[in-house]
C-alpha positions in Angstrom: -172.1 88.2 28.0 -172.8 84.9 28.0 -170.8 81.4 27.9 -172.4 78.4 27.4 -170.4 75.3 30.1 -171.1 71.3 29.6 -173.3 71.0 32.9 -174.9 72.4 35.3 -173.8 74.1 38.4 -174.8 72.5 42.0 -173.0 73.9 45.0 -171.3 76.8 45.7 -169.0 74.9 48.0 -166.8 73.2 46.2 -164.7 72.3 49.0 -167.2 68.9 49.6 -166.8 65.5 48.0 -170.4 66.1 46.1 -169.7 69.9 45.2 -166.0 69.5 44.1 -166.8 69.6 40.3 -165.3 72.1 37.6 -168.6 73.2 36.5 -169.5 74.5 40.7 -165.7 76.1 40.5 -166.3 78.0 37.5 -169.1 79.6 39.1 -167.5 79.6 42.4 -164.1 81.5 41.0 -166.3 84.3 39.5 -168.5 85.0 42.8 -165.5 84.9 45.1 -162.4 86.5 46.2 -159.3 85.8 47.9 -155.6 86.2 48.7 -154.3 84.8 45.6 -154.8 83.3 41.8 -153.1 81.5 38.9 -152.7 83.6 35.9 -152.7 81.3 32.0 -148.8 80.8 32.3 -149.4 79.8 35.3 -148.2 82.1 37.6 -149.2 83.1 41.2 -150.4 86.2 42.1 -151.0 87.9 44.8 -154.3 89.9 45.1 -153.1 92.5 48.3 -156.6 94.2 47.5 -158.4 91.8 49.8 -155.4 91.2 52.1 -151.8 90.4 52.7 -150.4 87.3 54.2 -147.1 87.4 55.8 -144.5 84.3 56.8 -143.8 84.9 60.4 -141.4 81.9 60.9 -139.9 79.3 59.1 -139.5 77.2 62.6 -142.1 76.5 63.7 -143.9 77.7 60.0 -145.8 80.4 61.1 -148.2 82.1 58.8 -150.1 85.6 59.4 -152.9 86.5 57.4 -154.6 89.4 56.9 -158.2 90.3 55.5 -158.0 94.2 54.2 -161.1 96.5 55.9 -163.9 97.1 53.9 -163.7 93.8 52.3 -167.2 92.5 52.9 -169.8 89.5 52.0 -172.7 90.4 49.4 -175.1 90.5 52.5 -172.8 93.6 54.1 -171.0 91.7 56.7 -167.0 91.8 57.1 -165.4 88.8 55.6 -163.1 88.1 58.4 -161.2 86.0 60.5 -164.5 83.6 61.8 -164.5 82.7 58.1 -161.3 81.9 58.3 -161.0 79.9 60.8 -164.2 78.3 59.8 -162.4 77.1 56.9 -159.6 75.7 58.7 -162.0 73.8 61.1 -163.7 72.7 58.2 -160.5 71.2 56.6 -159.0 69.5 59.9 -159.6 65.5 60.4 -161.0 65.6 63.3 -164.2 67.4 61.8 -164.4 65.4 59.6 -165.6 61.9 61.2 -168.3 60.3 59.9 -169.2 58.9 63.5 -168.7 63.0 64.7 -168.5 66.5 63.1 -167.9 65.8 59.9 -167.8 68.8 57.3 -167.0 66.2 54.2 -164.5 68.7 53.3 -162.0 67.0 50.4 -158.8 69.0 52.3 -159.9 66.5 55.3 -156.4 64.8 56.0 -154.3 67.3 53.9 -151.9 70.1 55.3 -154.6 71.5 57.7 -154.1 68.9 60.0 -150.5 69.8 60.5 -152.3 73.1 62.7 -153.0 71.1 66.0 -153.6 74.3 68.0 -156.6 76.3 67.0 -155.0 79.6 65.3 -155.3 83.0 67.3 -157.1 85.6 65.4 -156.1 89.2 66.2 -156.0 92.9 64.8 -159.9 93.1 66.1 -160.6 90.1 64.5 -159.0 90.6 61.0 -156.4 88.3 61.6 -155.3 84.9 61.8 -152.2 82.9 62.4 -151.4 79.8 61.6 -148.9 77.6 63.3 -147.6 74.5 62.0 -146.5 71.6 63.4 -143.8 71.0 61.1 -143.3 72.7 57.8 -145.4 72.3 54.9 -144.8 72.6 51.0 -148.0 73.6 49.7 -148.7 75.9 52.5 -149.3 79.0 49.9 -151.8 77.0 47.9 -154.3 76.1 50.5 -157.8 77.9 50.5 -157.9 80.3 53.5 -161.3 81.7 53.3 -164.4 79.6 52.0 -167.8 79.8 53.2 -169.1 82.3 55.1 -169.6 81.9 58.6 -172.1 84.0 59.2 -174.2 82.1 56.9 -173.1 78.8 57.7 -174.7 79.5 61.5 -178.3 81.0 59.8 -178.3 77.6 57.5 -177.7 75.4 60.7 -181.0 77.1 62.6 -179.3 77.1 65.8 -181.0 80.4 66.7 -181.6 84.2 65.0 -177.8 85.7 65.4 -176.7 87.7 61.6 -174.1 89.0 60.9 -171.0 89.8 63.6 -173.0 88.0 66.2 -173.4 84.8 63.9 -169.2 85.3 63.2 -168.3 85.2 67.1 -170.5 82.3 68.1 -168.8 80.0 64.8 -165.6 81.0 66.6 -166.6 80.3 70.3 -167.8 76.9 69.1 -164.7 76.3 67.3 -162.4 77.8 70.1 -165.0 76.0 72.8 -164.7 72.7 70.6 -168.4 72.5 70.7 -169.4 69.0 69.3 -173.1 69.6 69.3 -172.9 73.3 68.0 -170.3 72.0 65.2 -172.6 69.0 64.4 -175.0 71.4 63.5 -172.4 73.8 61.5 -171.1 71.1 59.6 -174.2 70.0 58.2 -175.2 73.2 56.8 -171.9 74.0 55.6 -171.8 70.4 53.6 -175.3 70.6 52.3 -176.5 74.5 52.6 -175.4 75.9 49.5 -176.0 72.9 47.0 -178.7 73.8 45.3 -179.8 73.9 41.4 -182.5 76.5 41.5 -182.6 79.7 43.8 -182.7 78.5 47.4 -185.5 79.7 49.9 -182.8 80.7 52.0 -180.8 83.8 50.8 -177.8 83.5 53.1 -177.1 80.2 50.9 -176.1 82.7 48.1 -173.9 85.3 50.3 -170.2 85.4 48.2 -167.5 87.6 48.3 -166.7 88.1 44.9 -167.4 90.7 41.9 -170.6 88.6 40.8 -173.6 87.5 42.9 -175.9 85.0 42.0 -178.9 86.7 40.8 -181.2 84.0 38.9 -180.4 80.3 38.2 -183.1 78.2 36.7 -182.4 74.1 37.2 -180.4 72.8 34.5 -180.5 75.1 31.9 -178.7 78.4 33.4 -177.2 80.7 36.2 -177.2 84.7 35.9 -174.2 86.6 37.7 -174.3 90.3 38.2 -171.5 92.4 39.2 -171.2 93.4 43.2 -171.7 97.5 43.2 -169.8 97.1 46.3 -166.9 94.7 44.9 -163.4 96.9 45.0 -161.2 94.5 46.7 -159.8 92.6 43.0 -159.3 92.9 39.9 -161.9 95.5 38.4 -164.4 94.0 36.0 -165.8 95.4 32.6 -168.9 93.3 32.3 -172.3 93.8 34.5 -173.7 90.9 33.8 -172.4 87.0 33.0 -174.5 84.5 32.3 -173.5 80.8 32.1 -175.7 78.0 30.2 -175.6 74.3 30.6 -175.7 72.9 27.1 -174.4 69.5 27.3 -174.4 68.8 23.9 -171.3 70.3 21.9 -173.2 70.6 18.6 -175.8 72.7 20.3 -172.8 74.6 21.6 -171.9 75.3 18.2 -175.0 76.4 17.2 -175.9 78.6 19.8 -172.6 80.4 19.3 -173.0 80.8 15.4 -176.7 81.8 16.6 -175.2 84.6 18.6 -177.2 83.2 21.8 -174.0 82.7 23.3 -170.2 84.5 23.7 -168.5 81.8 24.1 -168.7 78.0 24.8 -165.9 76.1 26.3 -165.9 72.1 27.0 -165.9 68.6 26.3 -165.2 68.9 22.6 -165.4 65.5 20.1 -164.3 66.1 16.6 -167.5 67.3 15.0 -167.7 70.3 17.7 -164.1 71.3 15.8 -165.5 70.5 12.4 -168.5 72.1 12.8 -166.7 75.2 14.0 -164.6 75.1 11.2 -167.5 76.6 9.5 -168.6 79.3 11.8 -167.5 83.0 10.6 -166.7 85.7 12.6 -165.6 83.4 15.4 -161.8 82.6 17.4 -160.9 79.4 17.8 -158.5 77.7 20.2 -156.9 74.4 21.6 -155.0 74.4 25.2 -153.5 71.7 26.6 -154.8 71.6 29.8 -153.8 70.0 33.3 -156.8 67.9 33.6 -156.8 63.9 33.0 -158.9 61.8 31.9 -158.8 58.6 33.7 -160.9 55.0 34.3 -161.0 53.9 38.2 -161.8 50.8 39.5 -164.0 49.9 42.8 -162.3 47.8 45.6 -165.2 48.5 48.3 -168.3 47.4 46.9 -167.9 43.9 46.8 -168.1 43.8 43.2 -165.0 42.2 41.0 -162.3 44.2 42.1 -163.0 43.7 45.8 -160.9 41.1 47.7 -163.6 40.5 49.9 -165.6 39.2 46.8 -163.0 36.5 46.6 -163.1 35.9 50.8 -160.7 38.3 51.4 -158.7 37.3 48.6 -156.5 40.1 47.8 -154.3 38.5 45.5 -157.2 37.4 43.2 -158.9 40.6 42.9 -155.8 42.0 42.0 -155.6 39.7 39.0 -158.8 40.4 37.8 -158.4 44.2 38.0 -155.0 43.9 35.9 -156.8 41.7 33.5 -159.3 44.9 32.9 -156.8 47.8 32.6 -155.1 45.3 29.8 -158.6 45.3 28.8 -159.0 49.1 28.1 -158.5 50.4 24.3 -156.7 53.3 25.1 -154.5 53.6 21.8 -158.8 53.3 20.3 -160.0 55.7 22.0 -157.2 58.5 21.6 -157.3 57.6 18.2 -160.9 58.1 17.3 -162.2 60.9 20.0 -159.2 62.7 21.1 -156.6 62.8 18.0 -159.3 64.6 15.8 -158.8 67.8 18.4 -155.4 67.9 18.9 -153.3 65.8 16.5 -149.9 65.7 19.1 -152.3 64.1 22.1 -150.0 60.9 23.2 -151.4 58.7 25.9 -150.1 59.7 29.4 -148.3 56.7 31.7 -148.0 58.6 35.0 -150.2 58.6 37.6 -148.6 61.4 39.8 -147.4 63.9 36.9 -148.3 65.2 33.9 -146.5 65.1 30.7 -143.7 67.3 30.0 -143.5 67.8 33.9 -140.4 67.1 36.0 -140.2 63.6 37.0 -142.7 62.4 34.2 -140.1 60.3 32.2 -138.4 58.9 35.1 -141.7 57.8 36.4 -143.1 56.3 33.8 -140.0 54.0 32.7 -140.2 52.3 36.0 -143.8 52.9 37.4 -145.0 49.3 35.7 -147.8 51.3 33.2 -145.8 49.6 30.1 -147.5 46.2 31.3 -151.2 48.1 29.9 -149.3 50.1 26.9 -151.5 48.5 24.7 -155.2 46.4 23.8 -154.1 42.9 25.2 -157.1 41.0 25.3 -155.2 37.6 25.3 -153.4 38.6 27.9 -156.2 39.6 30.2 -157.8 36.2 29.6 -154.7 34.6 30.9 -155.0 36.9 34.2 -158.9 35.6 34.0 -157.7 32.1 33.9 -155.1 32.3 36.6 -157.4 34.3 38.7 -159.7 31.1 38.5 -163.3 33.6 38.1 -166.3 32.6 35.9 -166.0 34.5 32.7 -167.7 36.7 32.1 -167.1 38.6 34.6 -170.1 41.9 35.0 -168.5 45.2 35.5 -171.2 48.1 36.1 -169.2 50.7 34.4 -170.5 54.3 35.6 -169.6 57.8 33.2 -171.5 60.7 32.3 -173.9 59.4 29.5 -174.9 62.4 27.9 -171.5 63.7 27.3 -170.6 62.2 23.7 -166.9 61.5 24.3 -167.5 59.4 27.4 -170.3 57.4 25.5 -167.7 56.8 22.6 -165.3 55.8 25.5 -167.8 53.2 27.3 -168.6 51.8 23.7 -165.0 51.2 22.5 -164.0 49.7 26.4 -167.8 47.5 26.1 -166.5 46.1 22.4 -162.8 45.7 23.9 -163.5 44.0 27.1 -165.9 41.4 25.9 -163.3 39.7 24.0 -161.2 39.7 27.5 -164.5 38.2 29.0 -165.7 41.1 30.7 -169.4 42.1 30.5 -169.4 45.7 31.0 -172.8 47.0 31.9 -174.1 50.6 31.3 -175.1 52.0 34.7 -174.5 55.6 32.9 -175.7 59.2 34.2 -176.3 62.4 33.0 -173.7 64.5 33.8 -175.7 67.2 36.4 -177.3 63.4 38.1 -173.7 61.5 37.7 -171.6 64.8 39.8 -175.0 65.2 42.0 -175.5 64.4 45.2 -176.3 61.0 44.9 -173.7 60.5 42.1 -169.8 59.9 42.0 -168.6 60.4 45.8 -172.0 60.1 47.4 -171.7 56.7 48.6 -175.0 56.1 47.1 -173.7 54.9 43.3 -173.5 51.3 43.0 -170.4 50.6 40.4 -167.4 48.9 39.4 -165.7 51.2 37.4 -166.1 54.7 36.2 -164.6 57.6 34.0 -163.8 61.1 34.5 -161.3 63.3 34.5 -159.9 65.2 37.6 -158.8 68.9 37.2 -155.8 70.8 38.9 -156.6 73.7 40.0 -152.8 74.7 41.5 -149.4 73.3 40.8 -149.7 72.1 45.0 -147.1 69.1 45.0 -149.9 67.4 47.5 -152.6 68.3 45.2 -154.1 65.0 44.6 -153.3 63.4 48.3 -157.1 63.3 48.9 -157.8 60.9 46.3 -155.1 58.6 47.0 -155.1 58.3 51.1 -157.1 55.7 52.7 -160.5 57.4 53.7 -159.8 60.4 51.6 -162.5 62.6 50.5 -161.7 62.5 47.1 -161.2 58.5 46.8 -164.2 57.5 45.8 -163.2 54.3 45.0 -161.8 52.9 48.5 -158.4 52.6 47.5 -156.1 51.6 50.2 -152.2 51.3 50.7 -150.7 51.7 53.1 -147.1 52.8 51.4 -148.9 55.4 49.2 -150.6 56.5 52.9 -146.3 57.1 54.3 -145.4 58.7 51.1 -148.1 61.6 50.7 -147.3 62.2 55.0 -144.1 62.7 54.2 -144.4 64.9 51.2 -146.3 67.3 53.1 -143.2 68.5 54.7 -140.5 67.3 52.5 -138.8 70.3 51.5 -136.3 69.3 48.6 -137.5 68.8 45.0 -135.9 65.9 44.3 -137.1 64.1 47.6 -140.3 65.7 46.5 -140.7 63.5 42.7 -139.0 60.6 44.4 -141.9 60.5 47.0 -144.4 61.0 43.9 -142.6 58.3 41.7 -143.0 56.0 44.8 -146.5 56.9 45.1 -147.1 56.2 41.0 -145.4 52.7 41.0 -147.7 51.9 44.1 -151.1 52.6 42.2 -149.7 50.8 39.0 -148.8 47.9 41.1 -152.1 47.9 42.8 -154.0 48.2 39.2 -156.4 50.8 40.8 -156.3 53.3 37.7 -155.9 53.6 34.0 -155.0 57.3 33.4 -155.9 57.5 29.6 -154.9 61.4 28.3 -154.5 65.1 29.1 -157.8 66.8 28.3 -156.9 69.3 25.3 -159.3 72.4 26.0 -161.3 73.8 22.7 -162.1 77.2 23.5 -164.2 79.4 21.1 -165.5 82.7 21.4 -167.2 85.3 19.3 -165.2 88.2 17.6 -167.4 90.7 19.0 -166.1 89.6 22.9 -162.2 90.7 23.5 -159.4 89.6 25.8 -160.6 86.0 26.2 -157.9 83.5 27.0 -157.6 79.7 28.1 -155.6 78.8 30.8 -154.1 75.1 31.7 -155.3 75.3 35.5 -159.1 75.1 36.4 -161.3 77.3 35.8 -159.3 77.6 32.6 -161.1 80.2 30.3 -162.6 81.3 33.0 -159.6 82.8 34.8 -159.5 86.2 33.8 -163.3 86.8 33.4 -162.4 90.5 34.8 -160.7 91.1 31.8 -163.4 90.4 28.8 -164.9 93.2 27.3 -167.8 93.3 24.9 -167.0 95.5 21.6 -169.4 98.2 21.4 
């Protein structure tokens, strides 16, 4: 079978600020296993085939978890506790320093660090419990087992050990707190398995899942074929999956009406639906989905929206960043790119929630979005003027340029903002370059402003805490407050809902206040598959069609 993605895959960890990208995850969710998934309504569920895990305690929370025997990497080695461990290491603050260890793991700061005491690992090593601080919410939706340890050591090059020996020196540097050991572990485990064309180094490709990574050619495609081993999940019907990266949806189109492809699944415009208005013997559909599209503004690159642009002048950056979101066409852009896929796509006012989600209306009626409802390009001039800045004002405005709908986004805001007085320059990517390693998160992309649209991959009330806290590994554009910083702390362990969309609502009036975001629209999801492929389905949470891959069937 084959299914034909936007762009390319880059890392399979994509647990690291240049790896965290939908197209990795899709990849990721097909060549890996674990304790549990989301189902398309969206359920959890538990997959006891690879292991159980067990609340202990409620006080302290104290979680046991349990990988089943016989559950193993491709390579033959027991997944296990090491990898377990390895991934809570991974996710802790203190490894991730950029003066020290530092994984670069984007759960840096989250829940993790509410485990001070390195968990004990039992049941001859098939075990591990967690102990928590204090209680937190999301504790069921964190990611227990990532990489694997045993190939995280062979990457680092710290000496020959394989296998179970590799496993219990990862765990005596972790139980040892072994600086210069973890140094070493946290630089292959950031860096080891990016890579866009088979690596030299096999252990980069060990998984744990029902596929394995058996060709992937730069840009163009990755071949996945089924784990004879694989028993521990859901039982798959196809032997082989193989996913292209055409970034153009019109070539999409084509390839599936071609029959080169099963099914194609991305960012649609209106002439991907038209054009597949036209294709026989094929199933189209429209999800709404949980991701958000969304334009971000830089306030760490000295640049227009950085007080220290303005000598440290917070109050004028902040007028020149307001006079830019009132700058943005939204109503345009929905209008023309979005409306033409899903007629009933309204533009969403909340930074914390979704629409239709709990707390949503509240939010919005008193998070301050109203002041940007609309196109207000006198107004933003006024906000100029006040601000006392020379019009016009440059804005290096980054996206993914060969991704149609962005490029019809930058050219309605470019139109837009000149009449404001903002120049807004194209410093544009392709999409594989702009989520590559020296692209959005790197540190090493020099712009103002950007578009893009984060994905959910779990209904985690914390979910989006690492792009929101100061130094988080998902807040790529150096946003800071220190109120937003005391809410998400407290929401870890907040335990009642309502405290729960209160701490949110706070959290949404902060970033409106501080003019750090325009969140534009829920993505809608145009899925299409051939009639000849069964038991396809989209799903609103990443990895969206992809989520029950183990179900599709090709008619004989």
């Amino acid at each position: 079978m084959t299914v034909a993605q936007n762009s390319a895959f880059s890392s399979l960890n994509a647990n690291t600020t240049t790896g965290n990208s939908t197209y990795n995850q899709n990849i990721i969710y097909m060549t890996s296993s674990g304790f549990n998934y989301y189902d398309n309504t969206p359920a959890l569920v538990k997959n006891t085939k690879f292991g159980t895990y067990t609340k202990v305690s409620d006080n302290p929370l104290t979680i046991k978890y349990t990988i089943n025997k016989g559950v193993k990497w491709s390579d033959g080695t027991p997944v296990n506790a090491s990898d377990m461990l390895l991934n809570w290491a991974s996710s802790i603050t203190k490894y991730n320093d950029p003066k020290g260890v530092n994984f670069t793991s984007v759960y840096a700061g989250t829940g993790f660090d509410l485990i001070t005491k390195t968990p004990e690992i039992s049941d001859n090593g098939q075990s591990i419990t967690f102990v928590y601080d204090k209680p937190y919410v999301d504790w069921e939706l964190q990611p227990i087992v990532n990489m694997p340890a045993a190939s995280t050591w062979e990457l680092a090059g710290i000496d020959s050990k394989k296998g179970k020996a590799a496993q219990d020196a990862v765990v005596k540097a972790i139980q040892d707190n072994d600086t210069a050991t973890l140094t070493k572990l946290a630089t292959a485990w950031a860096t080891g398995f990016n890579f866009e064309g088979m690596p030299s180094n096999k252990a980069a490709l060990v998984t744990d899942g029902p596929y394995v990574i058996s060709k992937l050619v730069k840009n163009q495609y990755v071949t996945l074929t089924a784990n004879p081993a694989y028993n521990w999940g859901p039982k798959t019907h196809v032997s082989k999956i193989t996913v292209r990266f055409i970034a153009d949806q019109t070539a999409q189109v084509q390839a599936l009406s071609n029959g080169e492809v099963n099914i194609i699944y991305g960012q649609a415009t209106s002439d991907t639906v038209k054009a597949l208005s036209a294709v026989k013997g094929v199933t189209t559909t429209t999800t709404p989905t949980s991701d958000y599209e969304h334009i971000d503004l830089t306030f760490n690159n000295k640049g227009p929206f950085d007080p220290a642009t303005y000598g440290g002048d917070a109050a004028k950056a902040l007028l020149v960043r307001q006079a830019f979101l009132k700058s943005i066409p939204r109503d345009q852009i929905i209008e023309r790119l979005i409306k033409p896929l899903a007629s009933n796509i309204k533009p969403d006012n909340s930074q914390t929630f979704i629409p239709g989600q709990d707390g949503y209306d509240a939010s919005v009626a008193a998070n301050g979005s109203s002041d940007y409802a609309t196109l207000d390009n006198a107004g933003a001039k006024a906000l100029l003027a006040k601000a006392g800045v020379k019009t016009p004002v440059t804005v290096k405005f980054a996206y993914a340029n060969d991704n149609p709908r962005r490029a019809g986004e930058f050219q309605l805001l470019q139109a837009a903002a000149k009449a404001s007085g903002f120049n807004v320059v194209d410093v544009g990517k392709p999409t594989a370059d702009f989520f590559g390693a020296n692209g959005l998160g790197s540190g090493k992309y020099n712009y103002d402003a950007t578009v893009f649209a984060w994905s959910y991959t779990s209904l985690a009330r914390t979910g989006a805490e690492s792009q929101f806290i100061t130094g988080g590994n998902s807040n790529f554009n150096g946003y800071s407050n220190k109120t937003v910083d005391a809410d998400f702390k407290a929401l870890e362990t907040e335990q009642d809902n309502a405290k729960q969309i209160a701490l949110l609502q706070d959290v949404d009036k902060q970033a409106w206040g501080d003019a750090m975001s325009m969140i534009l629209f829920q993505l809608p999801d145009v899925t299409a598959h051939s009639n000849t492929v069964e038991n396809v389905s989209d799903a609103p949470l990443v990895p969206n069609v992809f989520w029950n891959f183990f179900d599709w069937t090709v008619k004989k």
